[in-house]
ZADOLUM-467168 format. One record per atom (N, C-alpha, C): residue in one letter; atom name; x, y, z. Coordinates in steps of 0.2 Angstrom, whole numbers, plus 2048, in hexadecimal, padded with zeros to 3 digits. Layout:
N
site code=A site=CA c1=X c2=Y c3=Z
...
***
This chain:
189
site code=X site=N c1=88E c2=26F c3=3D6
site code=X site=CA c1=88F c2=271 c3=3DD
site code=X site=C c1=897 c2=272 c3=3DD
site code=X site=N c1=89A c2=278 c3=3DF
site code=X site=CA c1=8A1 c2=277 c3=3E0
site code=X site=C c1=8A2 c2=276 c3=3EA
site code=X site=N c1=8A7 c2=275 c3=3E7
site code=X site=CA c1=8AA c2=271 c3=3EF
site code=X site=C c1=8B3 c2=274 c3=3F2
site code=X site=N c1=8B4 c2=278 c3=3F5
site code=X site=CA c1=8BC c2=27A c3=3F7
site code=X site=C c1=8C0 c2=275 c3=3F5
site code=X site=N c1=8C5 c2=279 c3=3F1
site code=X site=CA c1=8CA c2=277 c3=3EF
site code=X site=C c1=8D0 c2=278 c3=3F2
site code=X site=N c1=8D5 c2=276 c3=3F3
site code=X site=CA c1=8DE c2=278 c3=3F6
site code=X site=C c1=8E0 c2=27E c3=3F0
site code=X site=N c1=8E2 c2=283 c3=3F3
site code=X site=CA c1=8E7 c2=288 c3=3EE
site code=X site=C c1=8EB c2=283 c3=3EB
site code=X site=N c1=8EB c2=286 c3=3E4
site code=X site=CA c1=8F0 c2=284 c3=3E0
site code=X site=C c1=8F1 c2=286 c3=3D9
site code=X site=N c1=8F4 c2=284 c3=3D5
site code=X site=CA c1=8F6 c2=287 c3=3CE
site code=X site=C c1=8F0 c2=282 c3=3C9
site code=X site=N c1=8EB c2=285 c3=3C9
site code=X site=CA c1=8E6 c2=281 c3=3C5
site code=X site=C c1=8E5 c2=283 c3=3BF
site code=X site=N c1=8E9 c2=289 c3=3BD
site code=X site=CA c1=8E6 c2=28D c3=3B4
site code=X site=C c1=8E9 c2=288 c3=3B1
site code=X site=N c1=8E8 c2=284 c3=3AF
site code=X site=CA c1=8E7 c2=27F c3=3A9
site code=X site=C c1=8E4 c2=27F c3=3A2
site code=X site=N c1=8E6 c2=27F c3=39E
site code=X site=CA c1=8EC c2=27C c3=399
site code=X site=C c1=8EF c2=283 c3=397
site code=X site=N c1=8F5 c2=280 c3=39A
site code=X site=CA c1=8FC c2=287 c3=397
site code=X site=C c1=900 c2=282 c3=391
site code=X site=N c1=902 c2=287 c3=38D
site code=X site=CA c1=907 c2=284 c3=389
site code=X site=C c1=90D c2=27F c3=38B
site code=X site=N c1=910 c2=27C c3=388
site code=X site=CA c1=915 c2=277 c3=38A
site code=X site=C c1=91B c2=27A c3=386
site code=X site=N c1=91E c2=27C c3=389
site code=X site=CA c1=925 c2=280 c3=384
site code=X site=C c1=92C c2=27C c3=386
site code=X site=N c1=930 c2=27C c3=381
site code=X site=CA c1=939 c2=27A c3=382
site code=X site=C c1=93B c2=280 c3=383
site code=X site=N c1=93E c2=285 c3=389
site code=X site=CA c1=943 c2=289 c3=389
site code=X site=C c1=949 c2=287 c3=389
site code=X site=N c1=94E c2=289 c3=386
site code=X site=CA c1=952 c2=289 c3=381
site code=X site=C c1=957 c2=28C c3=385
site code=X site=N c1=95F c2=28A c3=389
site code=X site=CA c1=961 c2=290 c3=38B
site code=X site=C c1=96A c2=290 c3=38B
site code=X site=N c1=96D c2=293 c3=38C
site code=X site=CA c1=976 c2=290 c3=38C
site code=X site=C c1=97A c2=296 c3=388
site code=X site=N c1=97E c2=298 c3=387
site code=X site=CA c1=981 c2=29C c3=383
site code=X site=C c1=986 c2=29A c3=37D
site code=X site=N c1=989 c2=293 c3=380
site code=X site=CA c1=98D c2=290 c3=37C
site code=X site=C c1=98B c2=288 c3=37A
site code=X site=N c1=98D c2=285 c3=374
site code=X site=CA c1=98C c2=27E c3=375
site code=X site=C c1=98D c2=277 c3=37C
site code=X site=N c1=992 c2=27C c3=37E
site code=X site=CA c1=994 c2=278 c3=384
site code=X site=C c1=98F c2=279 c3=38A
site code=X site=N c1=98B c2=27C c3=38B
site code=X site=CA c1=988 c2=27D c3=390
site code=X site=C c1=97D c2=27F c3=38D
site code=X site=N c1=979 c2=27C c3=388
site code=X site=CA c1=978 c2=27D c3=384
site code=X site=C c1=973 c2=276 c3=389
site code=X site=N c1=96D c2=27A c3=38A
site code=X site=CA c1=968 c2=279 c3=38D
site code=X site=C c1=95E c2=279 c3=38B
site code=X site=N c1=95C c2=274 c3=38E
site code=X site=CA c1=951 c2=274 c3=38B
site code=X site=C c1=950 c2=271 c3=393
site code=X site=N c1=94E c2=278 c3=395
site code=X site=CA c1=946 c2=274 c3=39A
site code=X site=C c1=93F c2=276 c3=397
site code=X site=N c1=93B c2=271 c3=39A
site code=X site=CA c1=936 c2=271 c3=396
site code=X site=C c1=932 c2=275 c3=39C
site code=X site=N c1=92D c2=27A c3=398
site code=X site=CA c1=92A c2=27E c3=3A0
site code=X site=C c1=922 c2=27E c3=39F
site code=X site=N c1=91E c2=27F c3=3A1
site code=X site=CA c1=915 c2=281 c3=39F
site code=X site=C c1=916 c2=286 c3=3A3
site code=X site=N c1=919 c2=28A c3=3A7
site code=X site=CA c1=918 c2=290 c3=3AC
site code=X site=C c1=91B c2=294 c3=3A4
site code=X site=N c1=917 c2=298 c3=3A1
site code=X site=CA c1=91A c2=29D c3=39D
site code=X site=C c1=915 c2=2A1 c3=39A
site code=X site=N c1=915 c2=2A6 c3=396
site code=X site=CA c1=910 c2=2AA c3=393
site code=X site=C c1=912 c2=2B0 c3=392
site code=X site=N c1=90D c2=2B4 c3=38F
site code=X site=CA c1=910 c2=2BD c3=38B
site code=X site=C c1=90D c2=2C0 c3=391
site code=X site=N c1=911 c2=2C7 c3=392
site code=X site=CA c1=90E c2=2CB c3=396
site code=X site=C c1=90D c2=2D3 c3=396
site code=X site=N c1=90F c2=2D4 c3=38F
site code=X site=CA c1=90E c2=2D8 c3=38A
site code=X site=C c1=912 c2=2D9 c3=385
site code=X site=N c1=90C c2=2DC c3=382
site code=X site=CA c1=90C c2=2DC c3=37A
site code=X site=C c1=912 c2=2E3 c3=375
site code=X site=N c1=912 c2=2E8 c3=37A
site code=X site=CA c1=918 c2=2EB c3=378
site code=X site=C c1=91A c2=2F1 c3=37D
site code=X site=N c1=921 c2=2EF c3=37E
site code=X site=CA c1=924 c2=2EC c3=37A
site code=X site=C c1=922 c2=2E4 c3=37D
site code=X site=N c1=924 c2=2DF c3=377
site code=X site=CA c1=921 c2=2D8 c3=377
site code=X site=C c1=925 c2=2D3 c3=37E
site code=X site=N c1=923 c2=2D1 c3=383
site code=X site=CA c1=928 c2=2CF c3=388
site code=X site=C c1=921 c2=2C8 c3=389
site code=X site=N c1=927 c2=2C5 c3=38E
site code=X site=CA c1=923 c2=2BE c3=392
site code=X site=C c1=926 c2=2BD c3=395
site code=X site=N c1=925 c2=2B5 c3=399
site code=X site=CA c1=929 c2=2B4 c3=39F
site code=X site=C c1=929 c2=2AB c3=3A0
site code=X site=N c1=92E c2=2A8 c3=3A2
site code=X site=CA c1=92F c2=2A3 c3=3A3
site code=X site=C c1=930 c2=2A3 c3=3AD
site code=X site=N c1=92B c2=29E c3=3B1
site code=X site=CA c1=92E c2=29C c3=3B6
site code=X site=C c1=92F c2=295 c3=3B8
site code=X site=N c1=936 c2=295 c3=3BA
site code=X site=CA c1=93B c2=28D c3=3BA
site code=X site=C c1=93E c2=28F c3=3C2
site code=X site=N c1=93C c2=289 c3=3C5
site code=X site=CA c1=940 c2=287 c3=3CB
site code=X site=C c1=949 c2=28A c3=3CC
site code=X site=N c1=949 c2=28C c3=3D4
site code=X site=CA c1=950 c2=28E c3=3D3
site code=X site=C c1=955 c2=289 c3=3D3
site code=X site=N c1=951 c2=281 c3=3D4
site code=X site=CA c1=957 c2=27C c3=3D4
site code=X site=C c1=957 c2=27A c3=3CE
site code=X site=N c1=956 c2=27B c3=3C9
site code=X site=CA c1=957 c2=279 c3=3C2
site code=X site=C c1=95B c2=27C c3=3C0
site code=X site=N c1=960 c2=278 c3=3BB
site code=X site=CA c1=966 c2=279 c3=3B8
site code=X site=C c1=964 c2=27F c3=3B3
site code=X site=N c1=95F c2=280 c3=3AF
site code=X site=CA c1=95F c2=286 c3=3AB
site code=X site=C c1=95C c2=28C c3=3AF
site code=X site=N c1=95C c2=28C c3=3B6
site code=X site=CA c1=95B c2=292 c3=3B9
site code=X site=C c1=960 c2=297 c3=3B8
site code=X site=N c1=964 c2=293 c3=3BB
site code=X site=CA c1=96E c2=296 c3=3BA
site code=X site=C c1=96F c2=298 c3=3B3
site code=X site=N c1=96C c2=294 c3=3B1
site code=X site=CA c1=96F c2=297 c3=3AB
site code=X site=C c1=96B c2=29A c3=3A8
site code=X site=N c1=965 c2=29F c3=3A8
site code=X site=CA c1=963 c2=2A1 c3=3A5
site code=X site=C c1=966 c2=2A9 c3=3A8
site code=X site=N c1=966 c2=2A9 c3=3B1
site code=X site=CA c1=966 c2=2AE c3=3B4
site code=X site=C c1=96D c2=2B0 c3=3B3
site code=X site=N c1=971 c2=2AD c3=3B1
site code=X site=CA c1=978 c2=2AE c3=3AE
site code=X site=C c1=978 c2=2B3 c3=3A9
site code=X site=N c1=976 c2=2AE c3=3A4
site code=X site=CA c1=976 c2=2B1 c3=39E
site code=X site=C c1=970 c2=2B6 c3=39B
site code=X site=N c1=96C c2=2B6 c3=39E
site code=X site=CA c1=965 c2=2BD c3=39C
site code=X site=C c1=963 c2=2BB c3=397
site code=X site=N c1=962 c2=2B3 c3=394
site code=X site=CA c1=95F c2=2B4 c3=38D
site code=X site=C c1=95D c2=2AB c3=38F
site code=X site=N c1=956 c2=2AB c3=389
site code=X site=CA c1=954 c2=2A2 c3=38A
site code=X site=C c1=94F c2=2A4 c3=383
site code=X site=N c1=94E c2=29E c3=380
site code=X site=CA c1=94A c2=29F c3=379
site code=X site=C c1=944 c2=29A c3=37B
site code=X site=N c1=93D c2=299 c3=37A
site code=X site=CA c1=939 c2=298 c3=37B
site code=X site=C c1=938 c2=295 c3=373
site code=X site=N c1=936 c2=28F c3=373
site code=X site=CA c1=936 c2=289 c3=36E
site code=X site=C c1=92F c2=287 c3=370
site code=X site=N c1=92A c2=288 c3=36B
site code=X site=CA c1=924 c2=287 c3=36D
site code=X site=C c1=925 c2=27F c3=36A
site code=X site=N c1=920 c2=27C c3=36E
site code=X site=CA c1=921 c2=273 c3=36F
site code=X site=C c1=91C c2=270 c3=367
site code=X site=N c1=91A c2=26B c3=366
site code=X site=CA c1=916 c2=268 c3=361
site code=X site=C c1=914 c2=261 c3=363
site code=X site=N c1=90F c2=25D c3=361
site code=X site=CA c1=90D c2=257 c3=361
site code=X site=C c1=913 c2=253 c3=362
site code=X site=N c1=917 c2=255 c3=35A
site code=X site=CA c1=91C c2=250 c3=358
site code=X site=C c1=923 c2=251 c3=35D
site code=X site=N c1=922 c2=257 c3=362
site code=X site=CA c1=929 c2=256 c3=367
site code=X site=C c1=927 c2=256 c3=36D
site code=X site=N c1=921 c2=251 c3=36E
site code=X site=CA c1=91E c2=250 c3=374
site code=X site=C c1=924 c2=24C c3=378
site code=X site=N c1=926 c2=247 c3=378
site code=X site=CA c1=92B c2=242 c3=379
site code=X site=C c1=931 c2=248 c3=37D
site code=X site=N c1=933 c2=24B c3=378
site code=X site=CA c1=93A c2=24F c3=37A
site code=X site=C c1=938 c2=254 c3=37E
site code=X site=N c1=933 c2=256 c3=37E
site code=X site=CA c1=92F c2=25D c3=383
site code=X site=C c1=92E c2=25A c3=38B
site code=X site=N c1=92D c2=254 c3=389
site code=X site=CA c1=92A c2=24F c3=392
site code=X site=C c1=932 c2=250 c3=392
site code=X site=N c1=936 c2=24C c3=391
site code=X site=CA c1=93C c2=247 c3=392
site code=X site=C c1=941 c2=24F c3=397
site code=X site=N c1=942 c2=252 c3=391
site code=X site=CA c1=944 c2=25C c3=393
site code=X site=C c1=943 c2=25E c3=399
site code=X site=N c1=93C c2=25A c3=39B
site code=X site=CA c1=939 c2=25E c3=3A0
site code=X site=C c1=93B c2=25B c3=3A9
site code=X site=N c1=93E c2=254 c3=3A8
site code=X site=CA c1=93C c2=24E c3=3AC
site code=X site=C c1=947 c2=24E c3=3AB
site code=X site=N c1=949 c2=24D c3=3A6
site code=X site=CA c1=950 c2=24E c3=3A7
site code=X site=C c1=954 c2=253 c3=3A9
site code=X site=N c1=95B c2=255 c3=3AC
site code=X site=CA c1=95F c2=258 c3=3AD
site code=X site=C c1=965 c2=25A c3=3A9
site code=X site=N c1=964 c2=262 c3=3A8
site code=X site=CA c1=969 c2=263 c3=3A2
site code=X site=C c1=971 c2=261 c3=3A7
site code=X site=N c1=970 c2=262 c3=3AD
site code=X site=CA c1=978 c2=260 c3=3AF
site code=X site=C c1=979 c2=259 c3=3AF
site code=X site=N c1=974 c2=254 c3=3AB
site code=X site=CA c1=977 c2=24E c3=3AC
site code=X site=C c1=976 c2=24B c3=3A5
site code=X site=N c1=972 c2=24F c3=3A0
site code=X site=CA c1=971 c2=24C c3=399
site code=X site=C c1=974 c2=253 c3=393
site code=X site=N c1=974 c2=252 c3=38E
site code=X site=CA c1=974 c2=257 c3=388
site code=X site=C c1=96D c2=255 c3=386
site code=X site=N c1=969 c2=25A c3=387
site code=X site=CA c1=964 c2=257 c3=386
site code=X site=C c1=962 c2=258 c3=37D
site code=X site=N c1=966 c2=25E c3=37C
site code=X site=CA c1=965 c2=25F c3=374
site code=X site=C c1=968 c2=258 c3=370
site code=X site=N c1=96D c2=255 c3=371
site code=X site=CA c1=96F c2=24C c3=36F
site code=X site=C c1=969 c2=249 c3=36F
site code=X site=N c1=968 c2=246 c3=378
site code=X site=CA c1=965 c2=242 c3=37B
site code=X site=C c1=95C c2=245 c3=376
site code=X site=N c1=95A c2=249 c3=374
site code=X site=CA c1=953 c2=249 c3=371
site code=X site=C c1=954 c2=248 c3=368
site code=X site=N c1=95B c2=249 c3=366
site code=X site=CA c1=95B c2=249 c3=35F
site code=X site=C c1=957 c2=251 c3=35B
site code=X site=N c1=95A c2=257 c3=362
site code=X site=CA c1=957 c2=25F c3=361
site code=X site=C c1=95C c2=260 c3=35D
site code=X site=N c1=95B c2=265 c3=357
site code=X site=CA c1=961 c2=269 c3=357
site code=X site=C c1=963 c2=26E c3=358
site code=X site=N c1=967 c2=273 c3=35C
site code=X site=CA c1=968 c2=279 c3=35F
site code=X site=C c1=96A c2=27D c3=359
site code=X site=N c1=967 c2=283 c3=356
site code=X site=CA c1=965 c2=288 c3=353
site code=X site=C c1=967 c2=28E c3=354
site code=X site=N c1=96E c2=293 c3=350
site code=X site=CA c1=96D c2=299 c3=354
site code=X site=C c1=967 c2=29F c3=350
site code=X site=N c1=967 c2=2A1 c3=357
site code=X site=CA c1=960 c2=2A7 c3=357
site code=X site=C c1=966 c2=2AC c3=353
site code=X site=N c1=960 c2=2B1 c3=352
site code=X site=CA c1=95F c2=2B8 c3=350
site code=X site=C c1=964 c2=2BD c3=354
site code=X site=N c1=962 c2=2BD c3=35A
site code=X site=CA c1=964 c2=2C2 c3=35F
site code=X site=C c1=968 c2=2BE c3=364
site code=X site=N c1=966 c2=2B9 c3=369
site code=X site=CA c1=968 c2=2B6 c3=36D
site code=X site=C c1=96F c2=2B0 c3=36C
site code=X site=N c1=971 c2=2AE c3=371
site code=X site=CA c1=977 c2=2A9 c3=373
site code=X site=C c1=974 c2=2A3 c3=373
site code=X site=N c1=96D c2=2A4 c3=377
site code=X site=CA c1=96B c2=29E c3=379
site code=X site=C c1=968 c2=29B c3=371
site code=X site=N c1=96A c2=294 c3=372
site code=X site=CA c1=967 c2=290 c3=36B
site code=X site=C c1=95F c2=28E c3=36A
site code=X site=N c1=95E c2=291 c3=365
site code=X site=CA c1=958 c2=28E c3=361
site code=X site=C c1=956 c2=287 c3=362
site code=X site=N c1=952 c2=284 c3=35F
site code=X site=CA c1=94F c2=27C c3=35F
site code=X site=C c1=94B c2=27B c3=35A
site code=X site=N c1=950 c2=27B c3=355
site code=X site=CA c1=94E c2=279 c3=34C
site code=X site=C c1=947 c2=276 c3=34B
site code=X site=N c1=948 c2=271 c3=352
site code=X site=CA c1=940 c2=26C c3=34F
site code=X site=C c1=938 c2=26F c3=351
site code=X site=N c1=93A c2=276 c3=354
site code=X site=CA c1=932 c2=279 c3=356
site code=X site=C c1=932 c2=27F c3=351
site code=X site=N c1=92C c2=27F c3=351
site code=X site=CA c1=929 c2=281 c3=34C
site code=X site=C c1=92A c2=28B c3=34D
site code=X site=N c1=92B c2=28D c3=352
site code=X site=CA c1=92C c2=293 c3=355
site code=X site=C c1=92E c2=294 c3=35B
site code=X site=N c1=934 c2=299 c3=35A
site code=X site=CA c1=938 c2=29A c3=35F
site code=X site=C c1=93A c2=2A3 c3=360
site code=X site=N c1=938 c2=2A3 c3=369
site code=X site=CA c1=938 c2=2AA c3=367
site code=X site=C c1=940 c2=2AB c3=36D
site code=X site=N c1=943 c2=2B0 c3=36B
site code=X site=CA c1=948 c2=2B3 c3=36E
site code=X site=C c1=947 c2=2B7 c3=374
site code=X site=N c1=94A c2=2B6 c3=37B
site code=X site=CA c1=949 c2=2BA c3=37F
site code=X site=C c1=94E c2=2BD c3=382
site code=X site=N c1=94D c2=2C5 c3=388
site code=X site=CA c1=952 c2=2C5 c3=38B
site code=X site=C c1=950 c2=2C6 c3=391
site code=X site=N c1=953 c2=2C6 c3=395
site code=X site=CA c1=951 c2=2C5 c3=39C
site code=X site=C c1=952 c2=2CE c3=39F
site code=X site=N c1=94B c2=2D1 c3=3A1
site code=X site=CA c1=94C c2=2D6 c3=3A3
site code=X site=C c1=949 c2=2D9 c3=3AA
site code=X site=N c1=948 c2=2D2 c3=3AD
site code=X site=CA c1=946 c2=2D3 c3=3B6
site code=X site=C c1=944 c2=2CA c3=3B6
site code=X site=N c1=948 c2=2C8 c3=3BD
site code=X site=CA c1=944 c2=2C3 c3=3C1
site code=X site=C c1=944 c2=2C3 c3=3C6
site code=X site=N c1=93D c2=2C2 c3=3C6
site code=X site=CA c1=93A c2=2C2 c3=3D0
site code=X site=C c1=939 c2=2BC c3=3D1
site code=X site=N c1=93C c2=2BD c3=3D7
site code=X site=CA c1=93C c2=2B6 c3=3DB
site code=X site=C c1=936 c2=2B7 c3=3DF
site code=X site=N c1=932 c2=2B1 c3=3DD
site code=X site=CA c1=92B c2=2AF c3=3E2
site code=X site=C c1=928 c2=2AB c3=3E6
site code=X site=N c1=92E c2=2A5 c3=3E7
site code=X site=CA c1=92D c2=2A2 c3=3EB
site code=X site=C c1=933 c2=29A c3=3E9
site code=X site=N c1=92D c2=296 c3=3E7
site code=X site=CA c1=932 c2=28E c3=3E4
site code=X site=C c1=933 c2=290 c3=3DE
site code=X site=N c1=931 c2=296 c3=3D8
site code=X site=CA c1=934 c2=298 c3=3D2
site code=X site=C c1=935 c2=29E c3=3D2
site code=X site=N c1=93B c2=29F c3=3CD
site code=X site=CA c1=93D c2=2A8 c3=3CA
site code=X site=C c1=938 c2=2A8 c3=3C4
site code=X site=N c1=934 c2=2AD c3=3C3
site code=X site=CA c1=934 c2=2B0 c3=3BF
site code=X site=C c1=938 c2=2B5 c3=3BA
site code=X site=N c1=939 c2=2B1 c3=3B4
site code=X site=CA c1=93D c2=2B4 c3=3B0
site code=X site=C c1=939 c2=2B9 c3=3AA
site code=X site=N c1=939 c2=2BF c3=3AB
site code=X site=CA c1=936 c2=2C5 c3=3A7
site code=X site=C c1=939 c2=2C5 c3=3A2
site code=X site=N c1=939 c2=2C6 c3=39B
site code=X site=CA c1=93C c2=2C8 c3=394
site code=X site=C c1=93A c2=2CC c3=390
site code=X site=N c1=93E c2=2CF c3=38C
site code=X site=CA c1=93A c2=2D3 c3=387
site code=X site=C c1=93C c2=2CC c3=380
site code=X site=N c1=938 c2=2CC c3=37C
site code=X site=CA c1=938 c2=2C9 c3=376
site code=X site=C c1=93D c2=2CC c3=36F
site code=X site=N c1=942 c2=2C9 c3=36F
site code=X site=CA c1=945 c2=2CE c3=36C
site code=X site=C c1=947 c2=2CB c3=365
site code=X site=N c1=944 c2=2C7 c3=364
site code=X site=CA c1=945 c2=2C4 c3=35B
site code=X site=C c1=941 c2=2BC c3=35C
site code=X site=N c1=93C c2=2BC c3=354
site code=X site=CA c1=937 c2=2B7 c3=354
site code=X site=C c1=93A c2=2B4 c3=34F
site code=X site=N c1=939 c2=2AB c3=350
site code=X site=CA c1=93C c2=2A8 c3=34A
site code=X site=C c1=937 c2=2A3 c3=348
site code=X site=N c1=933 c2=2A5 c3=341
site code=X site=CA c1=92B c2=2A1 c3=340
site code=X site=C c1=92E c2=29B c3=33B
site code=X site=N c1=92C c2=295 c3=33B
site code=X site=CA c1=92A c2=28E c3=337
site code=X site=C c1=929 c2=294 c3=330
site code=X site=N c1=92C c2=295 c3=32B
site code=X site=CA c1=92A c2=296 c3=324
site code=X site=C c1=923 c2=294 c3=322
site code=X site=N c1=922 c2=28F c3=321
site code=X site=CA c1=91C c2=289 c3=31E
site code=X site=C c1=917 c2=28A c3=323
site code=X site=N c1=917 c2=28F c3=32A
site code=X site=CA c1=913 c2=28F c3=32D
site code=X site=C c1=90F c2=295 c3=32D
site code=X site=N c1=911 c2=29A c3=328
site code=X site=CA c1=911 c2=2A2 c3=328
site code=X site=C c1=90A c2=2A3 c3=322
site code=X site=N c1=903 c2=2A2 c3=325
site code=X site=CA c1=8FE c2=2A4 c3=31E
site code=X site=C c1=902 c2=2A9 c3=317
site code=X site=N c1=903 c2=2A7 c3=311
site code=X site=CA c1=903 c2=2AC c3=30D
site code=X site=C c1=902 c2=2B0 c3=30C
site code=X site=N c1=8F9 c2=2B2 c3=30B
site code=X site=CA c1=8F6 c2=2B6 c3=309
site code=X site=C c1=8F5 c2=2BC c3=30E
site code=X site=N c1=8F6 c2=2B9 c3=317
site code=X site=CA c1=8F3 c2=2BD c3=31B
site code=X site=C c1=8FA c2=2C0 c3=31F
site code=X site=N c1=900 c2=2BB c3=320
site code=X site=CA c1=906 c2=2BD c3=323
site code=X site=C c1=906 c2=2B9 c3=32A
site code=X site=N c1=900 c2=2B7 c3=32B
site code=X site=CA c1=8FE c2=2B4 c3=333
site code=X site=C c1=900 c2=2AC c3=333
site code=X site=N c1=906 c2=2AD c3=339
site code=X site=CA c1=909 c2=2A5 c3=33C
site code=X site=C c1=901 c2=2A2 c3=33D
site code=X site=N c1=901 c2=29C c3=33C
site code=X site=CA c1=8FC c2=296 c3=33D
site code=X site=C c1=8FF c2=291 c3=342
site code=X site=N c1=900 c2=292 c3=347
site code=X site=CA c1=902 c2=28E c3=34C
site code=X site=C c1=8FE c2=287 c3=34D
site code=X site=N c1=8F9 c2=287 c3=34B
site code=X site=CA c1=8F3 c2=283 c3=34D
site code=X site=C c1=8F7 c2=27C c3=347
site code=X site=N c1=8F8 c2=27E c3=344
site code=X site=CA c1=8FA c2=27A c3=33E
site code=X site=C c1=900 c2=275 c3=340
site code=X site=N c1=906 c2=279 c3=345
site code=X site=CA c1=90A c2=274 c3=348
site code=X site=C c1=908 c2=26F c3=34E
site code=X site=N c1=901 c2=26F c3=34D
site code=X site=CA c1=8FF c2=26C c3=354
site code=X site=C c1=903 c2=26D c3=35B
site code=X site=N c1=903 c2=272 c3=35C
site code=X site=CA c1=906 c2=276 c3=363
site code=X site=C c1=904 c2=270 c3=369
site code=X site=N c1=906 c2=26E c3=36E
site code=X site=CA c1=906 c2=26B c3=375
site code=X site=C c1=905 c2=270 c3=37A
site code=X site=N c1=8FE c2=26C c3=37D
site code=X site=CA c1=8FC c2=272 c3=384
site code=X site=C c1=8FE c2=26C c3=38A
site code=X site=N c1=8FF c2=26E c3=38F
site code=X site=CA c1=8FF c2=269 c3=396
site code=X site=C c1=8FB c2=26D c3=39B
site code=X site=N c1=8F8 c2=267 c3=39E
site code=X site=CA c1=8F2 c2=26A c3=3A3
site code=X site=C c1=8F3 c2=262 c3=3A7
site code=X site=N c1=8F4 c2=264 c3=3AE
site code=X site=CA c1=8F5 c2=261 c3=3B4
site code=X site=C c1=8F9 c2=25A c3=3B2
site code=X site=N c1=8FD c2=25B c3=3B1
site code=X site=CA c1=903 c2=255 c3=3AF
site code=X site=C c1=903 c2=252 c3=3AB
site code=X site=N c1=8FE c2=254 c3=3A4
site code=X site=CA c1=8FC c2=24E c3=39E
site code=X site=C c1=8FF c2=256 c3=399
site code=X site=N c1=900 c2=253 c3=393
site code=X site=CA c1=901 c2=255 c3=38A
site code=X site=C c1=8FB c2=255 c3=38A
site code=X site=N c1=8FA c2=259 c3=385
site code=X site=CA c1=8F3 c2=258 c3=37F
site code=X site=C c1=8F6 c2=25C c3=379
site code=X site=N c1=8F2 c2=259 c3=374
site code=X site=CA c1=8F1 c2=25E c3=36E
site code=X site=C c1=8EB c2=264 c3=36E
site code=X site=N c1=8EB c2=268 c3=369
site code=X site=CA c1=8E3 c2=26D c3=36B
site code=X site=C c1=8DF c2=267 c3=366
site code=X site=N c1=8DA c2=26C c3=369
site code=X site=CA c1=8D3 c2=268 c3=366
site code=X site=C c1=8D0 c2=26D c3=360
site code=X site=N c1=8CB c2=26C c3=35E
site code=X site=CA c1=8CA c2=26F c3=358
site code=X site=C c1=8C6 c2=277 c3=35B
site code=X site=N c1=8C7 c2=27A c3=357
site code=X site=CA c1=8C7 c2=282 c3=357
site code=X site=C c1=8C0 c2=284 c3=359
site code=X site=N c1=8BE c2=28A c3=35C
site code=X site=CA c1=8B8 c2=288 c3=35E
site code=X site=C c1=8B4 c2=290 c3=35D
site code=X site=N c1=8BA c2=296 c3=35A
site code=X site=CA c1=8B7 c2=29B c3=357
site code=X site=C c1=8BF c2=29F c3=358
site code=X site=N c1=8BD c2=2A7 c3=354
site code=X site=CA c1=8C2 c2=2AA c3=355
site code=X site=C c1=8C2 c2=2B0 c3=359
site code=X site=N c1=8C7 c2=2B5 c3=35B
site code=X site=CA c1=8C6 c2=2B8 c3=35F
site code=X site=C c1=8C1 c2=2BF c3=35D
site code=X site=N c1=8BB c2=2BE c3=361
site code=X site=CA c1=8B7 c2=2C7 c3=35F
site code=X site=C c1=8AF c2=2C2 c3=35A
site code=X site=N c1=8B1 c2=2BA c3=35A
site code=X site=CA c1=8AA c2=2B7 c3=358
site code=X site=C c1=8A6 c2=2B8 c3=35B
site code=X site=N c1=8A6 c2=2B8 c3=361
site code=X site=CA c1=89E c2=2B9 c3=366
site code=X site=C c1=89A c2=2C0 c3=363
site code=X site=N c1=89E c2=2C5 c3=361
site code=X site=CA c1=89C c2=2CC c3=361
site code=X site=C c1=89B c2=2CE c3=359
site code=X site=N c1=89D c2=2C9 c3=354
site code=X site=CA c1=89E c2=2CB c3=34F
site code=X site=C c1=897 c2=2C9 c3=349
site code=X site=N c1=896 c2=2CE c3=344
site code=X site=CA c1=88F c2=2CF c3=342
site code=X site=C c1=88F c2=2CA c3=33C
site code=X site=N c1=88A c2=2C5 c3=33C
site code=X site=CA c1=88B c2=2C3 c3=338
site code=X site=C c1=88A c2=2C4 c3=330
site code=X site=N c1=88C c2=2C1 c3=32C
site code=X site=CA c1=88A c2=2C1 c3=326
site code=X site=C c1=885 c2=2BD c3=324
site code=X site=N c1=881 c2=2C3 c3=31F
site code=X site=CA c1=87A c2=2C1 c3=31D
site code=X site=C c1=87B c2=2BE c3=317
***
């Protein structure tokens, strides 16, 4: 039996990501967000939305650029901490023992200890209410080496154990439960 529910934000389980944002070491910045996702595939964009009282808002909307540092099991610790701290009152790259990494194309720093980090720039944000959304095009992808299949060319992300959050909890994934086009696909005899 279902029962009325209150409006609210129930898609559950989004990624947990570090974005990454600052243009200099002196001002070199991680909030941690699960408001994020792809919105299209080409040209390749997504979007991150962050409160406009958060210290990486300013700086993101400053600078047109944040790097998306996809999170893992092993940087749960510094993914919460990111999230819950203030870059105006900590360095949080110090304060988690991260290292700040320069990208490809962008200012803002990298985060050596995730496994994949993609490079954005900022090419619209709507303001929607208690968050901006920030629009980007993807303009340079940085993959974990040892995560890259040889034979096929395809990132294994599954293998860093990626961090999902759903309603104020971490988790790791669970085990795999088919791939996409299985339901439709013929078997072999």
């Amino acid at each position: 039996m279902k029962v009325p529910f209150k409006p609210g934000t129930l898609i559950y389980p989004l990624p947990a990501i570090m974005v990454s944002c600052g243009n200099s070491p002196e001002n070199y910045n991680i909030i941690t967000v699960a408001w994020t996702g792809t919105i299209c595939s080409d040209p390749a964009m997504c979007y991150v939305s962050i409160r406009k009282e958060r210290h990486s808002h300013d700086l993101i909307k400053e600078t047109g650029e944040f790097v998306i540092n996809i999170t893992t099991e092993a940087l749960a610790k510094a993914t919460d901490w990111c999230g819950v701290r203030s870059g105006r009152d900590y360095n949080k790259f110090k304060e988690m023992h991260l290292t700040p990494q320069q990208g490809q194309v962008v200012k803002a720093p990298l985060i050596a200890e995730s496994p994949l980090n993609i490079e954005c720039k900022v090419v619209e944000i709507k303001e929607l209410g208690s968050h901006d959304m920030f629009i980007a095009e993807v303009v340079a992808v940085n993959a974990e080496e040892k995560l890259i299949d040889k034979s096929t060319g395809a990132f294994q992300l599954n293998h860093a154990k990626p961090l999902a959050y759903s309603h104020g909890k971490y988790y790791g994934l669970g085990e795999k439960l088919g791939s996409f086009g299985f339901s439709v696909a013929k078997r072999k005899k």
